[in-house]
Steps between C-alpha positions, in 0.01 A plus 500: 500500500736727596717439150157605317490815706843598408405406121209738487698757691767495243203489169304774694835727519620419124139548335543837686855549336363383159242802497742714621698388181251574267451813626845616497579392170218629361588810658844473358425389149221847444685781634900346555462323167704153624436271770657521848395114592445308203800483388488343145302737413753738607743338272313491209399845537889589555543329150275691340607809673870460316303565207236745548617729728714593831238555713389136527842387525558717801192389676534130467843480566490711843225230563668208407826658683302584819324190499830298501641656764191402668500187425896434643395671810221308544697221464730533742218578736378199448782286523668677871106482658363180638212399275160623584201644396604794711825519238250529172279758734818756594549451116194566396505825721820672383315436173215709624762796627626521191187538265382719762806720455452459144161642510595772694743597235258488239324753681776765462711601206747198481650382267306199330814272551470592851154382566612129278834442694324436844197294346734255331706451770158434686368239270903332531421439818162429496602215326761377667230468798240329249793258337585416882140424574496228228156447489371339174365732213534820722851617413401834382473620207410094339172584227668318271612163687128562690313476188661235315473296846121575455525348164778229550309338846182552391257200479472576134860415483478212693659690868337476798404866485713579820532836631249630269347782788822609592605540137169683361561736837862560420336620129206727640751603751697669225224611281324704801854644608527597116156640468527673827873647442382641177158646644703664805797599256237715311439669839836577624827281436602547899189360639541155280859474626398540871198226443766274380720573826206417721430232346859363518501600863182297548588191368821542722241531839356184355800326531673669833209419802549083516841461449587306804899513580 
């Protein structure tokens, strides 16, 4: 029982993450034009920035920079901290602190690198905390693996259909954060950023309370 509770502790706290995603990259995509967590998207787009124009290229490589620094921090955290839930939770709320700063920036006149630095360096170790975590189809961002799992296990297929719920949540997760990031974008870009923060920070509580030792 008590391994079931920690299960749905950890899907509870990454569903919230995977809205949070959608949101933020959303957010990122209409008015930073790359991504700050999806990062083959950020790739591509770098690509295509070579040829169409600096701007791009500036954006998506201060994300993909940021984001890699991110990601080596977050690994290190990971590897000096005894393993917990707590671990992916302290994470998951630097995460928060730094799309909250990021938010704040976009309030002023920064610089748009300014605002992308911190929220790929977020999302690098955002993912660190989700990689750690290790539960099955919520490594974040995973549309692509979730859907053909959807296909591939199906019945229809010939699978057992496992993990169909958590997979079709993981999917609406994204959509809503994508629907809502672009509907609270249109409002003011700051306010989107700081959703995604508290919604980082929240799937951290979710985590923190029942850690034991």
């Amino acid at each position: 029982m008590t391994a079931i509770r920690s299960e749905m502790r950890w899907i509870a706290a990454l569903l919230i993450v995977t809205v949070a995603m959608g949101m933020l990259d959303a957010v990122s995509l209409l008015h930073f034009h790359t991504f700050t967590g999806y990062m083959t998207g950020t790739v591509i787009l770098l690509g295509v920035g070579v040829v169409r124009g600096q701007f791009v290229t500036l954006t998506s490589l201060s994300a993909l920079g940021a984001f890699l620094i991110g990601g080596l921090l977050g690994g290190r955290w990971v590897r000096r901290k005894h393993p917990s839930q707590r671990l992916v939770g302290q994470l998951l709320g630097a995460a928060a602190l730094l799309v909250c700063f990021a938010a704040a920036l976009s309030g002023t006149e920064a610089n748009l690198l300014a605002v992308v630095a911190p929220l790929g360096l977020a999302m690098g170790l955002q993912t660190s905390g989700t990689r750690f975590a290790g539960v099955a189809d919520m490594t974040m961002p995973a549309a692509t693996m979730i859907l053909h799992g959807l296909a591939h296990d199906s019945p229809l297929a010939g699978g057992a259909g496992q993990r169909m719920p958590r997979r079709i949540g993981v999917l609406l997760g994204l959509i809503v954060g994508a629907a809502a990031g672009a509907g609270f974008a249109q409002w003011h870009v700051w306010f989107a950023l700081a959703v995604v923060g508290l919604l980082l920070a929240g799937a951290g509580v979710v985590l923190r309370p029942w850690e034991s030792g």
